[in-house]
C-alpha positions as CSV (number, residue, x, y, z in Angstrom):
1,X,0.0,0.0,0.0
2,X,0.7,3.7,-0.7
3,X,1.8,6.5,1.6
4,X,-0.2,9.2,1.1
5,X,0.6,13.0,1.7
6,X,-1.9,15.6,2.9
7,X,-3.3,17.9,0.1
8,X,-3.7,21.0,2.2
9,X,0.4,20.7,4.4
10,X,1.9,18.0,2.3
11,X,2.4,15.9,5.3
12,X,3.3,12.3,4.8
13,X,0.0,9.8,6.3
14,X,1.5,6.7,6.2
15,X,-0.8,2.8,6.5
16,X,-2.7,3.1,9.2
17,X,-2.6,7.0,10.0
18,X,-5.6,9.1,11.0
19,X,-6.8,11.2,7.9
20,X,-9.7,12.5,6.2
21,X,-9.8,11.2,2.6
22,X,-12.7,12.3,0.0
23,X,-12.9,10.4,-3.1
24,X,-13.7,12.0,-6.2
25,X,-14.9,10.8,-9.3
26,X,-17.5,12.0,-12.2
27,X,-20.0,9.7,-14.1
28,X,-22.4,10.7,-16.8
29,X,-26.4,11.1,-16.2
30,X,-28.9,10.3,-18.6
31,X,-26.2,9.8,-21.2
32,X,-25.5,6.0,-23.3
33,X,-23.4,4.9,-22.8
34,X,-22.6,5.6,-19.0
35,X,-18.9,6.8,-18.7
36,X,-16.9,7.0,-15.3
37,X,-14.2,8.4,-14.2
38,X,-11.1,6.6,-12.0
39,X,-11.5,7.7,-8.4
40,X,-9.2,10.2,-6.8
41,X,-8.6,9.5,-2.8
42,X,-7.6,13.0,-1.7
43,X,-7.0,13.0,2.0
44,X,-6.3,15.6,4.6
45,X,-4.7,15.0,8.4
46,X,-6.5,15.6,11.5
47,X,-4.9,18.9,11.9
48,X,-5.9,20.3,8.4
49,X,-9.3,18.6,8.5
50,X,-10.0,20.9,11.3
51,X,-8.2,23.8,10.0
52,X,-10.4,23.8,6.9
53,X,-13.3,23.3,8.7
54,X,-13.2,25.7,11.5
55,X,-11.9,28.7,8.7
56,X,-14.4,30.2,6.0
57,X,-15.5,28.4,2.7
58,X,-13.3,28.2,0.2
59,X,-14.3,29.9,-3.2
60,X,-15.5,27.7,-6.0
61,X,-19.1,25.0,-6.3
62,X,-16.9,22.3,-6.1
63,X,-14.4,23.1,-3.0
64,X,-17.5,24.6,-1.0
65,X,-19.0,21.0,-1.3
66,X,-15.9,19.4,0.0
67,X,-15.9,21.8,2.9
68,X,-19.3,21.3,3.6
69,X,-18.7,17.7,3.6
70,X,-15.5,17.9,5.8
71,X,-17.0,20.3,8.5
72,X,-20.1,18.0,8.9
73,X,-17.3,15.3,9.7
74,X,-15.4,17.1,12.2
75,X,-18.3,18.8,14.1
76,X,-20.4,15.3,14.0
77,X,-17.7,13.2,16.7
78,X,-14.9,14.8,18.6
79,X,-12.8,11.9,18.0
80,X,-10.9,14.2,14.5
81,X,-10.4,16.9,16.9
82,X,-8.7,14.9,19.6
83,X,-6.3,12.7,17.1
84,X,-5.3,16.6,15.6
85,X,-4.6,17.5,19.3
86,X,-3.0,14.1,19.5
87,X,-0.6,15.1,16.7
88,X,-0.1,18.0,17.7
89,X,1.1,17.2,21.6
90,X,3.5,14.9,19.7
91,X,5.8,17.9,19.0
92,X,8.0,18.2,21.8
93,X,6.6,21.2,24.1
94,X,4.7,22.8,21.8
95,X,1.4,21.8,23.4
96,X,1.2,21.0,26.8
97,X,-1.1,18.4,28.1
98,X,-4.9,19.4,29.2
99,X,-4.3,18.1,32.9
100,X,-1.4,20.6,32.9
101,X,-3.5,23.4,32.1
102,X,-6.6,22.6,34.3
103,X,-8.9,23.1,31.5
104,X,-11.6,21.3,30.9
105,X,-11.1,18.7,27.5
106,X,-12.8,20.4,24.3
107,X,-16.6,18.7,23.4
108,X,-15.7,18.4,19.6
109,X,-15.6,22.2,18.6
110,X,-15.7,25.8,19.7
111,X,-18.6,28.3,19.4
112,X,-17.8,31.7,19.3
């Protein structure tokens, strides 16, 4: 299997990392024969997922349905949020841990 990089940072996701992918592909309606395209995995890490979602929409029909998609997916379950945060923690004192804080953990997203 494939590594794959992040679209958005470039950052390598190798087997078995936490990502967002969306798969892409195009088929013909109401037109014989039927033609399809391949499908495109494009994936995004944690960290970007919730960077994209938590920023405005990007310009353009198509990226504003791929954001749509991708916010639904990080606001749904807080589990993307926490494996960004996870990630992120992994830098060496860049982040310091939520019990060293005495913050309460995050519920999944932030209303302002």
């Amino acid at each position: 299997m494939q590594n794959l990089f992040c679209l958005r940072c470039n950052r390598e996701l190798g087997s078995g990392s936490k990502s967002v992918a969306v798969y892409l592909f195009a088929q013909t309606v109401g037109v014989r024969p039927r033609q399809k395209s391949s499908a495109q995995r494009i994936c995004f890490c944690p960290q970007c997922s919730v960077s994209l979602a938590m920023g405005p929409p990007p310009e353009g029909a198509l990226n504003i349905a791929a954001w749509k998609m991708i916010r639904d997916m990080v606001s749904a379950d807080p589990a993307l949020n926490e494996a960004a945060w996870e990630d992120l923690r992994g830098v060496e004192g860049l982040l310091p841990e939520a019990e060293e804080q005495n913050l309460p953990r995050a519920a999944g997203f932030i209303e302002f």
